[in-house]
C-alpha positions as CSV (number, residue, x, y, z in Angstrom):
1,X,0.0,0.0,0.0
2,X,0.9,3.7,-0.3
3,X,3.0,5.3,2.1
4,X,2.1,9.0,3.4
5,X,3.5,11.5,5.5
6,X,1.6,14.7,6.9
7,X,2.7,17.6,7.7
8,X,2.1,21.3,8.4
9,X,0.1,21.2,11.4
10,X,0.7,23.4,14.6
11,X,-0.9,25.8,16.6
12,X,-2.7,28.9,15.4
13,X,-4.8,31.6,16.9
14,X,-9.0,31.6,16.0
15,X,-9.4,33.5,12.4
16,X,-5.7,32.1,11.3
17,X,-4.4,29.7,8.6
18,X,-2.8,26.7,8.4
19,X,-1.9,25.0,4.9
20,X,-1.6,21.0,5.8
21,X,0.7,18.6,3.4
22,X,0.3,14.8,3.0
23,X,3.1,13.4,0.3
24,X,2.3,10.3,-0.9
25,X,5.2,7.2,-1.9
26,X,5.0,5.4,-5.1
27,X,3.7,6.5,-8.9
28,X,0.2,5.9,-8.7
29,X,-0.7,8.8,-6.7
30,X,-3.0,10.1,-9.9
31,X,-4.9,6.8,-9.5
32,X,-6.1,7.7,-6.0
33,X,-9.0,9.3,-4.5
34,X,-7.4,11.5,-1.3
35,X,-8.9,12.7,1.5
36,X,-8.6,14.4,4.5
37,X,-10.2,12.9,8.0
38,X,-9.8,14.4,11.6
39,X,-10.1,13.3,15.3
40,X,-10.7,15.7,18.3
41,X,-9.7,14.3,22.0
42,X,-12.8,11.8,23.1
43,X,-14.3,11.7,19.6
44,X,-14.7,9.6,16.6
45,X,-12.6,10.0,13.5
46,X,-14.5,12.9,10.9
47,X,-14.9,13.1,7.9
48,X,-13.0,16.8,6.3
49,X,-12.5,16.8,2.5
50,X,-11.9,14.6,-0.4
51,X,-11.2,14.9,-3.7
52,X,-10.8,12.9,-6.6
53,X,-8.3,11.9,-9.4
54,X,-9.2,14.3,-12.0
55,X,-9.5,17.0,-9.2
56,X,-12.7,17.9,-10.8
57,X,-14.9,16.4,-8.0
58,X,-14.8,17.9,-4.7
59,X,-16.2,16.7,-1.2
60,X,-16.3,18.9,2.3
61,X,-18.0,18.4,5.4
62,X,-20.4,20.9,6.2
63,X,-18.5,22.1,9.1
64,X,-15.7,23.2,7.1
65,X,-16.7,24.3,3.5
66,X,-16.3,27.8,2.9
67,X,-13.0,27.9,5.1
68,X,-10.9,24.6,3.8
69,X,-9.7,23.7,0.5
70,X,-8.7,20.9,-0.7
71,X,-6.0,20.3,-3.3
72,X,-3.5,17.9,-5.2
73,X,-0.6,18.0,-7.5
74,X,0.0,15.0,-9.1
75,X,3.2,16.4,-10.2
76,X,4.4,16.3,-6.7
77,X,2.3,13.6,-5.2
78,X,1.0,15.4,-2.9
79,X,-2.7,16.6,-1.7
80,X,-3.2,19.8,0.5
81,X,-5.6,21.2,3.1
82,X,-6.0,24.9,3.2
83,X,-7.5,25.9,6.3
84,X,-8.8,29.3,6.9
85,X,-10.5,30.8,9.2
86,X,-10.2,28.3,11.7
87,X,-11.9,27.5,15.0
88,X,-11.5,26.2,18.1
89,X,-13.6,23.4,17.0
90,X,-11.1,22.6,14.2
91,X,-8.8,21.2,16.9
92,X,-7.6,17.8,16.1
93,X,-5.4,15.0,14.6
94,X,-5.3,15.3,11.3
95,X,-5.4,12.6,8.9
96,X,-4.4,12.1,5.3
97,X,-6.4,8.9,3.2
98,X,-5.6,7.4,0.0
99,X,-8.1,4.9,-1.5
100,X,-8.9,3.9,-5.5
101,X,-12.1,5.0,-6.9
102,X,-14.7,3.5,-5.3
103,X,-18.3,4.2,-4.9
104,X,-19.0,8.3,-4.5
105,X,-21.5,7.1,-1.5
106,X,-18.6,5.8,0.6
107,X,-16.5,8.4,-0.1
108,X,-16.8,10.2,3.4
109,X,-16.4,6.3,5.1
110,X,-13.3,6.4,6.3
111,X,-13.1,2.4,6.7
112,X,-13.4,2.5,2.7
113,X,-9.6,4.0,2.5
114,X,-6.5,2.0,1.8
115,X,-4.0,3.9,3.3
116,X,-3.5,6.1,6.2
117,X,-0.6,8.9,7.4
118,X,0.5,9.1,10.6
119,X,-1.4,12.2,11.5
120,X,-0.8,15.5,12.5
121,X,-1.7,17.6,15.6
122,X,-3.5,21.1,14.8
123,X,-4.5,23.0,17.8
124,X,-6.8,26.4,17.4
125,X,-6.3,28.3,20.6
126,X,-7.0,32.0,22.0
């Protein structure tokens, strides 16, 4: 299976930014659907964003669309997560996913990816 490595995360104030990196081993990174999932202390792993290999479709959880973006460059092997904006709420581990295309209904299942990272802390604080 794919190898991937996060990175990026840290601790920002409310209203901040934080950009999020996940590099992906191996040269079928195109192939892959990529997603983003996250886990707060004493919760369940979320769903965040996902996006496809053409890049042309585009999931987000409600809680976060309008202030993340997801992104890839194949080029690179590598997908992003721009956060703006972010909230206390957004506090969490942050995953990085890789699965083939699969059904669009499972796409926000997180037992329906492959591959996982190792995760990365991001902490909004005051």
């Amino acid at each position: 299976q794919a190898q991937l490595v996060e990175s990026g995360g840290g601790l920002v104030q409310p209203g901040g930014s934080l950009k999020l990196s996940c590099a992906v081993s191996g040269r079928t990174f195109s192939t892959y659907t990529m997603a983003w999932f996250r886990q707060a202390p004493g919760k369940e792993r979320d769903f965040v964003a996902a996006i496809t290999r053409s890049a042309v479709t585009i999931y987000y959880a409600d809680s976060v669309k309008g202030r993340f973006t997801i992104s890839r460059d194949n080029a690179k092997n590598t997908v992003y997560l721009q956060m703006n904006s972010l909230k206390p709420e957004d506090t969490a581990v942050y995953y990085c996913a890789a699965r083939v295309p699969r059904s669009a209904s499972t796409v926000r299942s997180g037992r329906d990816y492959d591959s996982w990272g190792q995760g990365t802390q991001v902490t909004v604080s005051s």
